[in-house]
VEXZAKE-53464 format. One record per residue (C-alpha): residue number from 0; z, x, y. Coordinates in pm, 1 decimal, always signed. Each point is the difference from the previous one (the first is absolute). Layout:
! residues N
<miba NUM <Z X Y>>
...
***
This chain:
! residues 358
<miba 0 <+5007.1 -3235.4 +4403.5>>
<miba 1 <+283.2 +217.8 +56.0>>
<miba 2 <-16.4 +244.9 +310.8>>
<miba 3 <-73.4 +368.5 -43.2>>
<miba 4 <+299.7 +115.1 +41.7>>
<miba 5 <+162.7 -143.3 -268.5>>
<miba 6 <+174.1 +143.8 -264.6>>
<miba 7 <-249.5 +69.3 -302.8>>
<miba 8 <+265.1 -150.5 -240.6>>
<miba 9 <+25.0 -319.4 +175.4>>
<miba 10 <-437.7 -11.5 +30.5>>
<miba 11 <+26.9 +4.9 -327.8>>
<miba 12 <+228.3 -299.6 -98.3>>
<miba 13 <-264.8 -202.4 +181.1>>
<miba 14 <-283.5 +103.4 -235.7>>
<miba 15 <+32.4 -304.4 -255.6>>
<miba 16 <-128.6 -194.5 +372.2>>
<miba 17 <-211.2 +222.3 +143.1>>
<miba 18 <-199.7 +147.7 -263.3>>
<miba 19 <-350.6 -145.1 +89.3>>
<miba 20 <+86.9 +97.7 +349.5>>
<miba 21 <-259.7 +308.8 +49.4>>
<miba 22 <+187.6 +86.9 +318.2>>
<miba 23 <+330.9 +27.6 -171.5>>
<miba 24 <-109.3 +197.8 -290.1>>
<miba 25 <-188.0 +233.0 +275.1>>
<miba 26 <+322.3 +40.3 +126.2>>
<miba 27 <+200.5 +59.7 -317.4>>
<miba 28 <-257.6 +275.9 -118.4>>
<miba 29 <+56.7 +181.0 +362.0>>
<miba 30 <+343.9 -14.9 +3.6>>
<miba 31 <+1.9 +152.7 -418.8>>
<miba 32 <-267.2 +282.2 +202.4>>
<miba 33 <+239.8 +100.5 +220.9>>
<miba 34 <+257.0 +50.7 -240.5>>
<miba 35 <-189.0 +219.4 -184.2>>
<miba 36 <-50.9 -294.0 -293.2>>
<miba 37 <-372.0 +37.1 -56.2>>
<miba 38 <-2.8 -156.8 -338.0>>
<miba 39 <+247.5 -338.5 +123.2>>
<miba 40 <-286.0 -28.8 +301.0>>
<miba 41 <-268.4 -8.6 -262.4>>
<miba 42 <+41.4 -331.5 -135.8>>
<miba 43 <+74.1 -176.5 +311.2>>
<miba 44 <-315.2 +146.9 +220.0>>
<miba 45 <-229.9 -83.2 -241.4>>
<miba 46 <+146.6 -377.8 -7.0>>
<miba 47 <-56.9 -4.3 +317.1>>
<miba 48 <-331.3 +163.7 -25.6>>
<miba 49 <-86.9 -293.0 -243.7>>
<miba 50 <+81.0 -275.3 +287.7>>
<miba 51 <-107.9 +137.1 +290.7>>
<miba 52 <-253.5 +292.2 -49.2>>
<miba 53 <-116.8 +94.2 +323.3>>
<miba 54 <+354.1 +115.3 +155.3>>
<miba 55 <-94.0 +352.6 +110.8>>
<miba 56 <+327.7 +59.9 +42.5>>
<miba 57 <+100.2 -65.2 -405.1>>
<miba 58 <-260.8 +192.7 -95.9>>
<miba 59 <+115.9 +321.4 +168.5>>
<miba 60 <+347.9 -79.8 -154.3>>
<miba 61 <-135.4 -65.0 -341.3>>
<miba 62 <-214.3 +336.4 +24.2>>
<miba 63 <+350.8 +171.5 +109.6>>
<miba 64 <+141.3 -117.5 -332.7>>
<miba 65 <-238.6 +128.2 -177.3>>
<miba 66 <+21.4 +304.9 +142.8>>
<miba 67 <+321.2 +45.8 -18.7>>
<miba 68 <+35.0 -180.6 -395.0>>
<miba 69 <-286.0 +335.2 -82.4>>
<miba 70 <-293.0 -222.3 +3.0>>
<miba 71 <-204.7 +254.3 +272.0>>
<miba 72 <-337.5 -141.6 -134.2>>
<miba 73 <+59.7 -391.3 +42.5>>
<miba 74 <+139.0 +96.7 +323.4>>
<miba 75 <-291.6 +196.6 +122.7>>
<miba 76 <-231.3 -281.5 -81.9>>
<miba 77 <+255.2 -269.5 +187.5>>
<miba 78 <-43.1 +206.2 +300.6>>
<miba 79 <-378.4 +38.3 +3.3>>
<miba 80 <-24.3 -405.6 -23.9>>
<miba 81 <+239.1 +8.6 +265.9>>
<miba 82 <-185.9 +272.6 +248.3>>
<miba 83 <-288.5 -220.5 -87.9>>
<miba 84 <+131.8 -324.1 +211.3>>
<miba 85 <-255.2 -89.2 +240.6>>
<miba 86 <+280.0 -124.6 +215.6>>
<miba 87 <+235.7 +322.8 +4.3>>
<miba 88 <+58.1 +192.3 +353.6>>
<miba 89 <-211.9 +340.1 -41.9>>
<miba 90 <+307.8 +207.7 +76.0>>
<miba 91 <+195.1 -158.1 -312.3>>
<miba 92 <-303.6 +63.1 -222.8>>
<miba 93 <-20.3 +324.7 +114.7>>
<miba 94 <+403.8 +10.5 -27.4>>
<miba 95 <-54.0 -105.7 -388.9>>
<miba 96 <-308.0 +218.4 -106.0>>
<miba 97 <+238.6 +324.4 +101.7>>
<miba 98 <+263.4 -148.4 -151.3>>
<miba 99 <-180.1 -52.2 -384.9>>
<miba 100 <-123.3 +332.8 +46.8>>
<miba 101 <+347.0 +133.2 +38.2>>
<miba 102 <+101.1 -245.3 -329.3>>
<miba 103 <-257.0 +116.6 -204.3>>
<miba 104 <+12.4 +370.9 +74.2>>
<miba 105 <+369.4 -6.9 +10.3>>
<miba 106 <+133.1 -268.4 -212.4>>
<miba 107 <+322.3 -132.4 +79.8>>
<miba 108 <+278.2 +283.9 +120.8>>
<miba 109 <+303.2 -12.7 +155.1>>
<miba 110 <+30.6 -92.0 +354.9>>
<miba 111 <-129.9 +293.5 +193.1>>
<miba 112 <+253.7 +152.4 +284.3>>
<miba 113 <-64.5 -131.3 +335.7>>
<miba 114 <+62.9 +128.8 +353.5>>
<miba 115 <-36.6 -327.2 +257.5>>
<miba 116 <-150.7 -186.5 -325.8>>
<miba 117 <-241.4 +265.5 -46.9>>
<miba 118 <-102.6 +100.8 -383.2>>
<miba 119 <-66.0 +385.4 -51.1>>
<miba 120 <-290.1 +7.8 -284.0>>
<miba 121 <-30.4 +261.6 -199.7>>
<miba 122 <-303.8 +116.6 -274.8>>
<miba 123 <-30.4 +309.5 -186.6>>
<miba 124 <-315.7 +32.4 -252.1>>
<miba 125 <-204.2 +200.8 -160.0>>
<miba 126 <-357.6 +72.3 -220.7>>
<miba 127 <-192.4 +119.4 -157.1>>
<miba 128 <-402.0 -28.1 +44.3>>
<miba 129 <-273.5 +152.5 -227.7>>
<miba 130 <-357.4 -58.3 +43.0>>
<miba 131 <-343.2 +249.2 +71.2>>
<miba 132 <-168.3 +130.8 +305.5>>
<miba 133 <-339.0 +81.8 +47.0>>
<miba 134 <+76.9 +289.9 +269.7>>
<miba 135 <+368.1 +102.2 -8.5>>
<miba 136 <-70.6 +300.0 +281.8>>
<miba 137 <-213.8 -296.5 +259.5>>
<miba 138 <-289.0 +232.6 -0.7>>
<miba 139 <-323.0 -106.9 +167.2>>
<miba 140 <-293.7 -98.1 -282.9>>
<miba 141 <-188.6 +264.8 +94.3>>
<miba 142 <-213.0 +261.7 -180.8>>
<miba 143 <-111.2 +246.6 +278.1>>
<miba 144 <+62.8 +68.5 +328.6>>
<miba 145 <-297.2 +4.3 +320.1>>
<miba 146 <+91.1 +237.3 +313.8>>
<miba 147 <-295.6 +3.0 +268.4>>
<miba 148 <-34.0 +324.5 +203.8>>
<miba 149 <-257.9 +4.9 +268.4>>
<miba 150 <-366.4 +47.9 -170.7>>
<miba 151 <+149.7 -56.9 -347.9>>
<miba 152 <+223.6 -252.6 -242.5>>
<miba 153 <+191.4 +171.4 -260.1>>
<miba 154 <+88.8 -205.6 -303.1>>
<miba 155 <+325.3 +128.0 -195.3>>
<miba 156 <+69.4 -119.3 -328.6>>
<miba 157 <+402.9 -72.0 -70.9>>
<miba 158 <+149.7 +128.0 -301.9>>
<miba 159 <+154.3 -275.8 -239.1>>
<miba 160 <+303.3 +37.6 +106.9>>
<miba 161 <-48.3 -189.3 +310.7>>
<miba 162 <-161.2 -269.8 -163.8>>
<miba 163 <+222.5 -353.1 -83.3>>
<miba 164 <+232.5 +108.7 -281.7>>
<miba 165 <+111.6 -356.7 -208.9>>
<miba 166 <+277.5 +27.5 -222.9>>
<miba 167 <+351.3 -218.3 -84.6>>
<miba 168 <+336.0 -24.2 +168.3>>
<miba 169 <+320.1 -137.5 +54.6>>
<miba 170 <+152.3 -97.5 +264.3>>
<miba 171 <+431.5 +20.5 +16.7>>
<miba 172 <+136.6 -245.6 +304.7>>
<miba 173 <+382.3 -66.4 +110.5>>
<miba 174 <+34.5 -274.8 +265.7>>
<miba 175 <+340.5 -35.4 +202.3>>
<miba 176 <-31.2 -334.2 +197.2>>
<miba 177 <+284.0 -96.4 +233.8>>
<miba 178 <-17.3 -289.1 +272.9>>
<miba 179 <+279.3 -159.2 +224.5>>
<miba 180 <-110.5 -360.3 +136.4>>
<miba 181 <+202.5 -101.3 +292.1>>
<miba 182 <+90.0 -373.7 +81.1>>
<miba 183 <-252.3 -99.5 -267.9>>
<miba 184 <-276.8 +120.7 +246.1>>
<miba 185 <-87.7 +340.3 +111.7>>
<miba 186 <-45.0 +310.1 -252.1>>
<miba 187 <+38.2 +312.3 -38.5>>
<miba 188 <-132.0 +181.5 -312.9>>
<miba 189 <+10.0 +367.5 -136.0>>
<miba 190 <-188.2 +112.4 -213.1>>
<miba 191 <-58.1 +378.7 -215.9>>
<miba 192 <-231.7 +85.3 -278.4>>
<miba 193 <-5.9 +305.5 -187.7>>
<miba 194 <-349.9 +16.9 -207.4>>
<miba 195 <-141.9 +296.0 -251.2>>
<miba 196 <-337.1 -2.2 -118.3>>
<miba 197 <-104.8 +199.6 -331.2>>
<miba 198 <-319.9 +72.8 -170.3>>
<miba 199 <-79.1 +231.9 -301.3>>
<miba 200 <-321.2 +68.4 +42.1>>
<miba 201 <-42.7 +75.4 +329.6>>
<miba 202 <+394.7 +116.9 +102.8>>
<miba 203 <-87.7 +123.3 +347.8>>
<miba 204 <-88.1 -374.0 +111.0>>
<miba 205 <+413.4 -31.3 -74.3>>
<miba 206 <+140.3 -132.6 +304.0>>
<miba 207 <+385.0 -75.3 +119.3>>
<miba 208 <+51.3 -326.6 +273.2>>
<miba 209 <+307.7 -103.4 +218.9>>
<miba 210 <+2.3 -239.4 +230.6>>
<miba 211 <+287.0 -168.4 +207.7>>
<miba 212 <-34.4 -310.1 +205.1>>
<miba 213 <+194.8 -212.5 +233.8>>
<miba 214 <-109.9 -324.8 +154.5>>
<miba 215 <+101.3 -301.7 +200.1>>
<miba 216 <-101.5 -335.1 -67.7>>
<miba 217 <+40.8 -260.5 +220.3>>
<miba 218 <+75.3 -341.5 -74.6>>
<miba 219 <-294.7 -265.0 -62.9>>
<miba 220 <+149.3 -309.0 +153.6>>
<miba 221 <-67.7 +24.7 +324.2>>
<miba 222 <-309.6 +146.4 +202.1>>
<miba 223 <-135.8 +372.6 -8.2>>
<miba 224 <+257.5 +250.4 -33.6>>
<miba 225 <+5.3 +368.1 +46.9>>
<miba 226 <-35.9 +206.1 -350.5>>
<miba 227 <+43.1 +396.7 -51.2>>
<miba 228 <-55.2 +214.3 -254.2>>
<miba 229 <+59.1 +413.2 -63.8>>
<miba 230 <-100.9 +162.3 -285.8>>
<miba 231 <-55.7 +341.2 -173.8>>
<miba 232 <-174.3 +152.0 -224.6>>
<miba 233 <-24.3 +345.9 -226.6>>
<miba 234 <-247.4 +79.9 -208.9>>
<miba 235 <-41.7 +323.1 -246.0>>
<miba 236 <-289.8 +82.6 -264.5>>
<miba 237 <+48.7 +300.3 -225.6>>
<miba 238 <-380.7 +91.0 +125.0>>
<miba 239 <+196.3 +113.0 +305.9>>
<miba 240 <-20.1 -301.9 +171.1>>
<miba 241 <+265.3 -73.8 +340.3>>
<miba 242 <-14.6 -298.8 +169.2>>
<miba 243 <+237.9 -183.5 +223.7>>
<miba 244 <+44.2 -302.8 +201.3>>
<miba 245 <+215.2 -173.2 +230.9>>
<miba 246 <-62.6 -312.9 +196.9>>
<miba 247 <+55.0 -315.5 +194.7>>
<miba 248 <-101.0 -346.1 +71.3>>
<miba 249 <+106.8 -272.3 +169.1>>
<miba 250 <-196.4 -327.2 +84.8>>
<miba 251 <+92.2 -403.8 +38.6>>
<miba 252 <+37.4 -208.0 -304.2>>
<miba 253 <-84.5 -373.8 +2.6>>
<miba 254 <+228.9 -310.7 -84.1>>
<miba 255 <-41.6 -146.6 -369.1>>
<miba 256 <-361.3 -213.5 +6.6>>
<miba 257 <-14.5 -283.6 -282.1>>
<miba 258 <-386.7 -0.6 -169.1>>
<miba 259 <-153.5 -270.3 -98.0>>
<miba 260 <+37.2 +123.7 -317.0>>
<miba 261 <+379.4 -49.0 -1.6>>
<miba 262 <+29.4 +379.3 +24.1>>
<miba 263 <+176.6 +178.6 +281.7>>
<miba 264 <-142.7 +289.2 +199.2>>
<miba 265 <+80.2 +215.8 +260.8>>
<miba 266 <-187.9 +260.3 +215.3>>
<miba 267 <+57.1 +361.2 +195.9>>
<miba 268 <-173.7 +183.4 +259.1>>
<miba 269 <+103.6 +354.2 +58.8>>
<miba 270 <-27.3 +355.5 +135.2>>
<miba 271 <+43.3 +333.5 -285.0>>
<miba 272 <+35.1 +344.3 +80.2>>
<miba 273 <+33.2 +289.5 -242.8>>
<miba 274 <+32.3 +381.0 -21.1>>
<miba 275 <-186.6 +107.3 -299.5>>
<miba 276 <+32.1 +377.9 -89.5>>
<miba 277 <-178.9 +158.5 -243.0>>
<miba 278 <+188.7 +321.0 -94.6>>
<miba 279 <-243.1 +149.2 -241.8>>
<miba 280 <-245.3 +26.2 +262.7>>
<miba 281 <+143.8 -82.6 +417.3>>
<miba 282 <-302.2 -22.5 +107.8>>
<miba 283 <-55.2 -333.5 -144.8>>
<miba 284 <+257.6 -166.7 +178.9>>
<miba 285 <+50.3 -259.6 +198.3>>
<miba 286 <+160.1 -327.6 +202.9>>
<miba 287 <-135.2 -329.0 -76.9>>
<miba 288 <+66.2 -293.8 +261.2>>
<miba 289 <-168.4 -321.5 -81.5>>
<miba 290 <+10.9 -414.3 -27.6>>
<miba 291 <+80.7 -183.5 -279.1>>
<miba 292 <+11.6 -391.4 -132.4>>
<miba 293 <+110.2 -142.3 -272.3>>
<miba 294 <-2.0 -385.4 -147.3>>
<miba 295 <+238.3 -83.3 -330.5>>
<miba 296 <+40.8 -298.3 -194.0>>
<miba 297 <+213.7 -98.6 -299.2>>
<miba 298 <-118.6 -331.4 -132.4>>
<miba 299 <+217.2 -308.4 -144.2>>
<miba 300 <-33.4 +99.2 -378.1>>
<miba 301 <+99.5 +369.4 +103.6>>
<miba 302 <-306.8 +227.7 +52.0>>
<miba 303 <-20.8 +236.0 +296.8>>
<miba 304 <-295.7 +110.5 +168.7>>
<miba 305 <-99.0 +212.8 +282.9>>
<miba 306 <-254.3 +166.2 +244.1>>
<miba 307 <+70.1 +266.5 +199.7>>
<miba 308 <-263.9 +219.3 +268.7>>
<miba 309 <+66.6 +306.1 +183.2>>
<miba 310 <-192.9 +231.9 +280.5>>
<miba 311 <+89.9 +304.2 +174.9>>
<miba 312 <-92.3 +369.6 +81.4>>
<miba 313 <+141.0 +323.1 -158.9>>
<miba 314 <+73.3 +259.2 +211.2>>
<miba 315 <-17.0 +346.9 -127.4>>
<miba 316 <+260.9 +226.5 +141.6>>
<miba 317 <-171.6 +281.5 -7.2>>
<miba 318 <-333.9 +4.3 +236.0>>
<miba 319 <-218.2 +150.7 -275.3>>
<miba 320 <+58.2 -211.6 -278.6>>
<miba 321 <-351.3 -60.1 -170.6>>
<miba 322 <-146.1 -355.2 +124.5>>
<miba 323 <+215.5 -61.8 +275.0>>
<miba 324 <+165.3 -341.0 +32.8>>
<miba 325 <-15.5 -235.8 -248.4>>
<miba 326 <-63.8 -360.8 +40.9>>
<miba 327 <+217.7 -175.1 -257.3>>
<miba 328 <-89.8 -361.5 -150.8>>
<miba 329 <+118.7 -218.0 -322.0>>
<miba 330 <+48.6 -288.0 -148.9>>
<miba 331 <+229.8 -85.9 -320.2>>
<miba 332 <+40.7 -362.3 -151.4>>
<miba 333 <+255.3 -49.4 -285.1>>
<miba 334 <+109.6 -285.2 -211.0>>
<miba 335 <+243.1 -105.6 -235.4>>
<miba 336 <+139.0 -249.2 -246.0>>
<miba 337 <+268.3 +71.4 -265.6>>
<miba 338 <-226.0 +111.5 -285.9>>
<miba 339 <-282.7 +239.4 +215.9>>
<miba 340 <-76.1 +205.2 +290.4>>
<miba 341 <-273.8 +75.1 +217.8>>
<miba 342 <-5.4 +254.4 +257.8>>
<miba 343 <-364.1 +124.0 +197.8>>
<miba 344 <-62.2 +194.3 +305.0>>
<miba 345 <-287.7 +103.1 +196.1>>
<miba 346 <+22.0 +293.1 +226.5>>
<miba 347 <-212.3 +198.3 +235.6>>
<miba 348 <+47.0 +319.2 +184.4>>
<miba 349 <-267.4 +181.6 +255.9>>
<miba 350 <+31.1 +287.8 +177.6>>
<miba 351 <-118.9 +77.5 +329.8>>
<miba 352 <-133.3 +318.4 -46.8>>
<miba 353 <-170.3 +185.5 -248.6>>
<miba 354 <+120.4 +275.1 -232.8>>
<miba 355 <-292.7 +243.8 +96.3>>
<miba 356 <-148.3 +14.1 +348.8>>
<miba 357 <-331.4 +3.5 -183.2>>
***
């Protein structure tokens, strides 16, 4: 078989000879990739497919010319068989599950500009979500109201008003995505979302969301790795409604860890701190500080899933805010495959002092 480097046009003159060779038609369909000849590769990769099918290294070609010849879907299937090798390093089936998600969100575009071999992605999106709520305004399911005074309880009914209000809405999202991965390794994302939520029968639960993000990711070849996050959010209701947050976190994130499963998974352990102020009413403010872990997996036929804990104390800032500090807990699991969605969390908050000193 001819070296690599040889001319393509001379390969070829040797194909009457070689063509039940599986290793030269590998090589014919790479050199046709390269040259941006997805459709010539075709035909020879899948020869060589035919005579030698276990070659990881023709399959990734092969799903390359598909890609490339528009085939996304035959491609995306190639590479799950592939991530599904018992054999393959954990960092390349890690390396190839990003890499399909890119294809398939993404399809084929043009080289992306590079600084040091770096791609700059870019996503811009938007929706549009309508569904109903069975209490727009997050009012407590309550129908009175008991205040104790020394010698005697008072009972207070609440007017209807304050009861759960349900109703319909929609919910208008934009998304503006943009990450820089340098060396093929470390990552840093940024992230802003601009959200309005609107309901006609009960308007004053309308609320307006922005949030900007900014995040490093380190790379998960080797070891734990720092990881750091800062974030902000703003928050406006048309019932009069001010909140706003800023925050930070920054923790150690683990290597890439192969399942038994064939999946790959990764884990962080971290500190958070945030300044939550409540505008409409200061005296509800306060700075959280607390731990956090989290444990992700994306399987070998695509899925993600994840669990995620936190615990921590809020601070108020002012002295006199009712119930004192706050001892913060939670837990959220989520999971995903390409047709559903599943996200549930479990929270818990207690003060440490009462509203009433009776």
């Amino acid at each position: 078989m001819p070296a690599f480097g040889t001319p393509l046009a001379d390969q070829l003159a040797l194909l009457p000879e070689c063509q039940r060779s599986a290793a030269y038609l590998s090589q014919i369909g790479r050199l046709f990739n390269a040259q941006g000849r997805y459709v010539d590769a075709l035909d020879h990769l899948e020869r060589a497919l035919m005579f030698d099918p276990d070659q990881v290294g023709t399959k990734l070609d092969y799903a390359i010319a598909l890609a490339g010849s528009g085939d996304m879907l035959s491609a995306g299937q190639l590479l799950d068989t592939i991530i599904a090798e018992p054999e393959l390093p954990a960092t390349m089936r890690l390396t190839l599950a990003q890499a399909k998600q890119r294809l398939m969100s993404q399809a084929i575009l043009p080289p992306p500009a590079t600084v040091d071999d770096a791609p700059y992605l870019f996503q811009l999106t938007a929706g549009l979500r309508a569904g109903h709520d069975s209490n727009l305004l997050g009012s407590p399911n309550l129908s009175e109201l008991t205040l104790t005074f020394p010698g005697e309880v008072v009972v207070l009914p609440l007017a209807d008003s304050n009861n759960p209000r349900p109703g319909a809405y929609k919910r208008y999202e934009v998304k503006l995505e943009f990450g820089y991965r340098r060396d093929n390794s470390d990552r840093w994302d940024f992230n802003a979302n601009l959200a309005q939520r609107r309901s006609a029968a009960v308007p004053e639960s309308d609320t307006q969301q922005s949030e900007l993000a900014i995040e490093y990711n380190p790379s998960l070849a080797n070891g734990w790795s720092p990881y750091g996050t800062a974030s902000g959010v703003n928050l406006t209701s048309t019932g009069g409604t001010q909140y706003a947050s800023h925050g930070v976190s920054v923790g150690l994130q683990s290597a890439a860890i192969a399942t038994e499963s064939r999946g790959i998974c990764s884990a962080r352990m971290g500190a958070e701190w945030q300044d939550r102020h409540l505008g409409s009413n200061p005296i509800l403010s306060g700075r959280y500080s607390g731990l956090s872990a989290l444990w992700s997996c994306t399987s070998a036929s695509g899925g993600h899933w994840q669990l995620n804990a936190k615990a921590g104390h809020d601070i108020p800032v002012q002295d006199d805010r009712p119930g004192g500090n706050q001892a913060v807990a939670s837990v959220r699991a989520a999971a995903s495959t390409n047709t559903w969605f599943v996200d549930i969390e479990l929270s818990r908050a207690q003060d440490s002092t009462g509203y009433s000193p009776y």
